[in-house]
C-alpha positions in Angstrom: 116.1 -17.6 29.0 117.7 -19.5 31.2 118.8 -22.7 29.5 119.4 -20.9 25.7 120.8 -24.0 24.2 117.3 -25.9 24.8 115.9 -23.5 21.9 119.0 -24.3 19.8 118.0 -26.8 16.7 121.0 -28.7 16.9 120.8 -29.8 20.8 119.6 -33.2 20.3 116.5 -33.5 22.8 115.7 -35.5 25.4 113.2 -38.0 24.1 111.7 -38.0 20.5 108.0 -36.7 20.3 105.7 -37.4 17.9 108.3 -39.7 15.8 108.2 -42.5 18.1 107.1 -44.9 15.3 109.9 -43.6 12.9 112.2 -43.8 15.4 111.4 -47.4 16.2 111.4 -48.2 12.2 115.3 -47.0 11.9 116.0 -49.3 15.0 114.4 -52.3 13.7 117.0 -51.8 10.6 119.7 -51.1 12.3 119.8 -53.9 14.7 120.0 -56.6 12.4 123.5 -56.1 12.9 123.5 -58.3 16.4 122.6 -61.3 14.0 125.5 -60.4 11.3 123.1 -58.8 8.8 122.5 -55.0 8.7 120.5 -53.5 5.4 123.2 -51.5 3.9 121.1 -48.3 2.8 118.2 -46.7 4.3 116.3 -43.4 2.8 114.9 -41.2 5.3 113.6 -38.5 3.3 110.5 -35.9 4.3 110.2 -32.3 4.1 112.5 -30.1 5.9 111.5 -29.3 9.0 109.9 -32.6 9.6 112.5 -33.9 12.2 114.3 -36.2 9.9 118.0 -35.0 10.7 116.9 -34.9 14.8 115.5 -38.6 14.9 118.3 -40.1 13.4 120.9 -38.2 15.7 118.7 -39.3 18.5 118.9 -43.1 17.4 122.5 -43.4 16.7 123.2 -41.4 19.9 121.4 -43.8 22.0 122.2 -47.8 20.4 124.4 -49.6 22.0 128.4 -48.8 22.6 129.2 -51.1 19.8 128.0 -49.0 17.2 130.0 -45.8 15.5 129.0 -43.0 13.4 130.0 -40.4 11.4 127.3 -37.6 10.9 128.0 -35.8 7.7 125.8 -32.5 5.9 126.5 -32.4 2.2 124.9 -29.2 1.8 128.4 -27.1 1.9 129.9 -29.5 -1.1 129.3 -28.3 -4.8 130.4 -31.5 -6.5 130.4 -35.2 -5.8 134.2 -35.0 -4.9 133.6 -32.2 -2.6 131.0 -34.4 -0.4 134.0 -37.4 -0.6 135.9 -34.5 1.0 133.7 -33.8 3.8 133.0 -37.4 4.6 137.3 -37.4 5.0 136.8 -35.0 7.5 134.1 -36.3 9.6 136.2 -39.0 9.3 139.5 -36.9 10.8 141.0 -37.6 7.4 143.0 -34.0 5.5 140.9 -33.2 2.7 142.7 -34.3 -0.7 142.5 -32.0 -4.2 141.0 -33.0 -6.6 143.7 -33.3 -9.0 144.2 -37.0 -6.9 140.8 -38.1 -8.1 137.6 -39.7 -6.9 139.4 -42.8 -6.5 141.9 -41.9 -3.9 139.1 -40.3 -1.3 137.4 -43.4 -2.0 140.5 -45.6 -1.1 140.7 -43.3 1.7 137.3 -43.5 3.2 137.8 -47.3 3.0 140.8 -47.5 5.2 139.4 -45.4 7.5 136.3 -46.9 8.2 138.0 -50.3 8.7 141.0 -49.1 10.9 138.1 -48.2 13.1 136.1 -51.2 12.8 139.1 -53.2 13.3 140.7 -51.6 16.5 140.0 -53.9 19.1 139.6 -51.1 21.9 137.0 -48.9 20.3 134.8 -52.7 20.6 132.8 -51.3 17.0 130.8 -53.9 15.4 128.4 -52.0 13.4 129.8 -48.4 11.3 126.5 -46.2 10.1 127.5 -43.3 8.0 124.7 -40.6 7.8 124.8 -38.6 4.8 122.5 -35.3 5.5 121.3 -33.0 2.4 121.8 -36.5 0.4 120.2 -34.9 -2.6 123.4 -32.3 -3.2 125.1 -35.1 -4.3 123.0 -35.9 -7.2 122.8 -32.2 -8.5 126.2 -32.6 -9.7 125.5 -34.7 -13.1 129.4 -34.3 -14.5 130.8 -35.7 -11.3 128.8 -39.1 -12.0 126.8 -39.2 -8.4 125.4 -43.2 -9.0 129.3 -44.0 -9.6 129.8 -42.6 -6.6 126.9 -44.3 -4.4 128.1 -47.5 -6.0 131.6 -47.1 -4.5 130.5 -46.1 -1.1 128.1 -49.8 -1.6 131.3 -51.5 -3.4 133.0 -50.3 0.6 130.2 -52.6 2.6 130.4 -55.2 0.4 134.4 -55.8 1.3 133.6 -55.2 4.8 130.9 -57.8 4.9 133.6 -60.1 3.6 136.2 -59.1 6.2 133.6 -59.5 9.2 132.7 -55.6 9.3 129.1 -54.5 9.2 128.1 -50.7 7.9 125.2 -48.8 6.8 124.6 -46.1 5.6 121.6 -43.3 6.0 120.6 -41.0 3.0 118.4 -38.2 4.5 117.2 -36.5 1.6 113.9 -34.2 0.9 112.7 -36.7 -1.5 112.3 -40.7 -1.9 115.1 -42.2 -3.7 112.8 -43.3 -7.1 112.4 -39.5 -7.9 115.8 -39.3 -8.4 118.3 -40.7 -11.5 120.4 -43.6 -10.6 121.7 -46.3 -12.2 120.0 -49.6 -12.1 123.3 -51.6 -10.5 122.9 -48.7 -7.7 118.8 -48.9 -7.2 119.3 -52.9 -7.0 122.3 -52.4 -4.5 120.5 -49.6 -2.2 117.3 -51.9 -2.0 113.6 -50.5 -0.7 114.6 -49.9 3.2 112.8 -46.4 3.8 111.5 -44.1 6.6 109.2 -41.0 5.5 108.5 -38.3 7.5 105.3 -36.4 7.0 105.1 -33.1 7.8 104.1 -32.7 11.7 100.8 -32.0 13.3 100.2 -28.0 14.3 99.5 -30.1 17.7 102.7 -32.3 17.6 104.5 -29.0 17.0 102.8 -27.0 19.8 104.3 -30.3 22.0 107.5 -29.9 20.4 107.6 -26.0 21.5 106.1 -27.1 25.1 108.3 -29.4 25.9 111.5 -27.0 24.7 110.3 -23.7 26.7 109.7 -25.5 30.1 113.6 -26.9 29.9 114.9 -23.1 28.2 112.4 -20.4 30.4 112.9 -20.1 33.9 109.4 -18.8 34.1 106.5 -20.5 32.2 105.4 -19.3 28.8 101.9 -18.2 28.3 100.4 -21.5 26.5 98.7 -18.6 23.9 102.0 -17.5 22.8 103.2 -21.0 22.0 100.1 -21.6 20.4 100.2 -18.9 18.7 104.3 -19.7 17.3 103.1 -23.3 16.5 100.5 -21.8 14.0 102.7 -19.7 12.5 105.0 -22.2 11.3 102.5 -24.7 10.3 101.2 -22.3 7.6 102.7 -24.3 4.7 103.5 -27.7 6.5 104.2 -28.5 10.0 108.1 -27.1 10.6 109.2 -28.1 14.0 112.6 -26.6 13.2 110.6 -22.9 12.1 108.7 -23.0 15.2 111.8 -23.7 17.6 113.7 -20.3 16.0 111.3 -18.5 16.6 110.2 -19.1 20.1 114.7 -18.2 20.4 113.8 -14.9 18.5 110.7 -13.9 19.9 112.5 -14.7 23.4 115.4 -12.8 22.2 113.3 -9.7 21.3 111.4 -9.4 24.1 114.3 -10.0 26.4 116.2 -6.8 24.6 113.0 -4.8 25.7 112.8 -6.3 29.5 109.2 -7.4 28.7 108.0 -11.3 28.5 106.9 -12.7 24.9 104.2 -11.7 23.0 102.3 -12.1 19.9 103.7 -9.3 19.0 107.5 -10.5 19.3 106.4 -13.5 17.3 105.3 -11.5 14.2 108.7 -9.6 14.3 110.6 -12.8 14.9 108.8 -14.2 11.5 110.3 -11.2 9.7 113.7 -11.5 10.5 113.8 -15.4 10.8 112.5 -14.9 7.1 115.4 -12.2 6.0 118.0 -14.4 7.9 117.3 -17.8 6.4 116.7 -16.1 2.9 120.3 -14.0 3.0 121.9 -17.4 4.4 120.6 -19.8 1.7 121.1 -17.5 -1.2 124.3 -15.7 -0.1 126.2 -19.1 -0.7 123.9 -20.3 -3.9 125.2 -20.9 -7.7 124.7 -17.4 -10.2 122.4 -19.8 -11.8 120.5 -20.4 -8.6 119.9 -17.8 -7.5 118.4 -16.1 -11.4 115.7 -19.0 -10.6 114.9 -17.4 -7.4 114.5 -14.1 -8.6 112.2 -15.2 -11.3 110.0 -16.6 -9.3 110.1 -13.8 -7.1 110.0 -11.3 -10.0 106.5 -12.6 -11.5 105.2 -13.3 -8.0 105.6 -9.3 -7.3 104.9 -8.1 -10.7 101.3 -10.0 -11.1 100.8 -10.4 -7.1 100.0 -14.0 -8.1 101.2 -17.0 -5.9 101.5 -19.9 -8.2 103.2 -20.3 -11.7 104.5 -22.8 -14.1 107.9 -24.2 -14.9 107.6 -22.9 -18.7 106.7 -19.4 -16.8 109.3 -19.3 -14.7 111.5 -20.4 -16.9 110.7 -17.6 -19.6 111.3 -15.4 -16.3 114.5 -16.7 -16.1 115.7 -16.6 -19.9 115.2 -12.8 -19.7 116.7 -11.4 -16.6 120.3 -13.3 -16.9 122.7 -11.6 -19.3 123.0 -12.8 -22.8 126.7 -13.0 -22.6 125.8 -16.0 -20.2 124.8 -19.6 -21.2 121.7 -20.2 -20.4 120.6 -23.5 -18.5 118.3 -26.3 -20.5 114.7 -26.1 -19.2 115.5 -29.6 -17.6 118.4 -28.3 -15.6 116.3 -25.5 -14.7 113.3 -27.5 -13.2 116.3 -28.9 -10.9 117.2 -26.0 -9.8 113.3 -25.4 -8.8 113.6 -28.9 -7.0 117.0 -26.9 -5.3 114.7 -24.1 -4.0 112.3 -26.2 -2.5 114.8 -28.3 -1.0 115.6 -25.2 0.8 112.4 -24.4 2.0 112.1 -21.4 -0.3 109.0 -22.6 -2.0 106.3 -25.4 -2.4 104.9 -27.0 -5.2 101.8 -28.7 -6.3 101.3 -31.3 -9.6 98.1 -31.5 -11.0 96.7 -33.0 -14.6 96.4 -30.7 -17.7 94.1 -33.5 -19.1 95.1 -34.5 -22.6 98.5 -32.1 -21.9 99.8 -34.5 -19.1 100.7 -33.2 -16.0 102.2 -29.5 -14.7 103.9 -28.8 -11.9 103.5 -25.1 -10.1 105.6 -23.7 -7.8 104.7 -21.2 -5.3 107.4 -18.8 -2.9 106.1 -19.4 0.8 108.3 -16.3 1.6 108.7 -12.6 1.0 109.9 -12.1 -3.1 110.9 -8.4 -1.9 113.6 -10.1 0.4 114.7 -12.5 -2.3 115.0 -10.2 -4.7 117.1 -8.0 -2.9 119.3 -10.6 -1.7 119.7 -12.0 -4.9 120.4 -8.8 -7.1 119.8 -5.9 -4.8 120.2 -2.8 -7.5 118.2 -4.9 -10.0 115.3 -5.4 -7.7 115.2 -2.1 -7.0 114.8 -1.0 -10.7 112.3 -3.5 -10.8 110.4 -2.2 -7.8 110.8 1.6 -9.8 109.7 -0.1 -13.2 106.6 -1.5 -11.1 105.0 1.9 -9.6 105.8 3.9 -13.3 103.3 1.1 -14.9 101.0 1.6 -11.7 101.1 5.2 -11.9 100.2 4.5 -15.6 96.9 2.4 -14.9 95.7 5.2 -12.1 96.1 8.0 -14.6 93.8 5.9 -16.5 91.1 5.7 -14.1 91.1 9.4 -13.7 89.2 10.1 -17.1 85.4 11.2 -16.7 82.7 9.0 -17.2 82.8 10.8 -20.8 85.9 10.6 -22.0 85.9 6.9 -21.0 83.0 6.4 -23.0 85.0 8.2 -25.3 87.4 5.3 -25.3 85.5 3.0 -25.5 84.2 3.8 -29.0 87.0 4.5 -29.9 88.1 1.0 -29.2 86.1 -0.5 -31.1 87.5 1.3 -34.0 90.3 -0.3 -34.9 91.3 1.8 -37.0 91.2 4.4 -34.6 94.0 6.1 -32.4 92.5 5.4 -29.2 92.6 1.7 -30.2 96.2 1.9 -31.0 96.9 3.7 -27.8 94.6 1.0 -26.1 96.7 -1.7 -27.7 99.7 -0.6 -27.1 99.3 0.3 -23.0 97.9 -3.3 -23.1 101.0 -4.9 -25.3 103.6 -2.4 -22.9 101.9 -3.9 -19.5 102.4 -7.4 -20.7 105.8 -7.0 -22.2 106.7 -5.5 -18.6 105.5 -8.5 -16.7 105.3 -11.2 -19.2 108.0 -12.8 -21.0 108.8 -10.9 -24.0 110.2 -8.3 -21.7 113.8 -8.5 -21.9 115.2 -5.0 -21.0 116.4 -5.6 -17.8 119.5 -7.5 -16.4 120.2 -8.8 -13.2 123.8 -8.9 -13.6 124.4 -4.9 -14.6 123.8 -4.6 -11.3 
């Protein structure tokens, strides 16, 4: 590699692909600000990967010297006040406890934003503050996130008075309805939106083009990029995916002294996988990360890929310790919304007919990995628990054609003790992978 930062996510590139028109609709909201009117919230929401957080980098970078920004990722704050916190410092503001109160940051952030509006050398006309990971700051129900919003509108409203413009950009996995806010906030925030669909396998084979011929002093074989731009367009196309590991592969094959291959590629998926898993879930809530290894309990267990809220929540009731409260089901489907969020898993709604509608959810990487970087000891039990049951069943199939027939009529004999043994290697299987087994506990180990 001879330009490594080319294949780094967060170098801004040189010109937007593919996102032309999206980057052209964030302009056309922005610049309303030349005529003394700027919409004061936009939603740019799409599925990770999607180049949301790159196209709005590249816009703000490149209006005119008269606008300022502050580029802020929620996704390190816990609690509303946390994010006020982490807009302070964007802002080059100390962070404040919290024993001062919502109020204060808010006061703070305030002062701040005009002092810079209002200093006649930085020539500022129009302030956008970008809020990345928006959606964190609606997880945390007890800190009141629409109170929050509202005060951050409540700030562009004095502004306006005083002469100030600002804006702010909400770039969140998800459009703004899906999510509970008040009605004084939903009327404030308006319907100004940009959605990202997932890219086009050949918008991200572009995407990967145009970054190898600026990173590789020598050209990569088109077959290989090809080949990296299919693998992370699997589930939806991930422009991000794609770009980590073309920097993998590169760094694998470059560790060996030989140029990239498909091979490189396929080990670059594995640790790319193990990597972003162990970094998302090393930092996640107790809570969190029991969701996880539900999913990826029952996903090993019955080697199925999709299952319900109700049976992932079951999953969940009993593999967390009954000393521990357990979450409401509703609090639990967030958490579900958390993991895909995170690009952990994908789900799909469809109608139950006279039921309503269900939503499944499906883990688009490795449960082995999640499981052991949720609750390593406890996923190996499970993995133990898992080849006993197998071991079990192929015992099973040994019998003779005779003694099988055997079993059979004795089956249908319910009174017999091959039906009882029947029933109850049937009632032991289920009870190990459905939910009325309880006899294991994540946090024993």
């Amino acid at each position: 590699m001879q330009k490594r930062t080319f294949l780094d996510n967060l170098t801004l590139p040189s010109k937007i692909i593919g996102r032309e028109t999206h980057a052209k609709e964030l302009i056309r909201f922005l610049l309303g600000y030349k005529q003394g009117l700027v919409v004061p919230f936009v939603s740019v929401y799409g599925r990770s990967g999607s180049g949301k957080s790159t196209v709005v980098k590249f816009v703000c970078e490149n209006l005119d010297e008269d606008i300022s920004y502050a580029f802020v990722n929620l996704r390190k704050a816990r609690t509303v006040f946390g994010c006020a916190n982490l807009i302070l410092a964007e802002l080059g503001q100390p962070s404040l406890k919290s024993a001062q109160g919502i109020n204060i940051a808010i006061e703070e952030i305030s002062n701040t934003i005009e002092q810079g509006l209002s200093n006649k050398k930085n020539n500022t006309r129009l302030f956008i503050l970008v809020l990345e990971e928006f959606d964190v700051l609606l997880y945390d129900k007890r800190g009141k996130p629409s109170d929050f919003i509202y005060k951050l509108l409540v700030i562009e409203e004095k502004l306006r008075e005083k002469g100030y413009l600002m804006c702010i950009i909400a770039i969140s996995n998800n459009v703004m309805s899906d999510y509970e806010i008040d009605d004084r906030v939903r009327s404030r925030i308006g319907t100004s939106e940009v959605f990202f669909d997932p890219y086009r396998p050949q918008t991200v084979l572009a995407l990967l083009e145009d970054r190898a011929e600026k990173a590789f002093s020598e050209p990569v074989d088109s077959e290989i990029l090809q080949y990296c731009a299919a693998h992370s367009s699997e589930e939806h196309g991930d422009a991000r995916r794609a770009i980590d590991l073309l920097r993998i592969a590169a760094e694998i094959a470059g560790k060996r002294g030989k140029k990239i291959s498909k091979k490189h590629i396929d080990e670059a998926v594995g640790q790319l996988q193990k990597d972003r898993i162990s970094t998302t879930l090393s930092s996640a809530s107790y809570h969190l990360k029991l969701a996880a290894a539900a999913l990826a309990r029952i996903s090993y267990l019955t080697e199925e890929v999709w299952h319900s809220t109700s049976t992932l929540y079951d999953q969940y009731r009993h593999i967390m310790s009954n000393d521990d409260k357990q979450l409401t089901y509703r609090r639990f489907s967030e958490l579900l919304t958390e993991l895909e969020n995170m690009g952990l898993v994908v789900s799909h709604t469809s109608s139950k007919g006279r039921h309503g509608y269900g939503t499944q959810y499906k883990l688009i990487v490795s449960p082995e990995i999640v499981g052991k970087v949720c609750f390593p000891s406890w996923w190996m039990e499970t993995v133990l628990k898992k080849k006993q049951h197998e071991t079990n069943e192929e015992l099973g199939s040994l019998l003779t054609p005779k003694q099988r027939s055997r079993n059979s009529s004795a089956r249908r004999n319910n009174n017999s003790l091959g039906s009882m043994l029947s029933s109850f290697n049937e009632r032991s299987r289920r009870e190990f992978v459905g939910s009325d087994y309880s006899s294991m506990d994540a946090t024993k180990y």
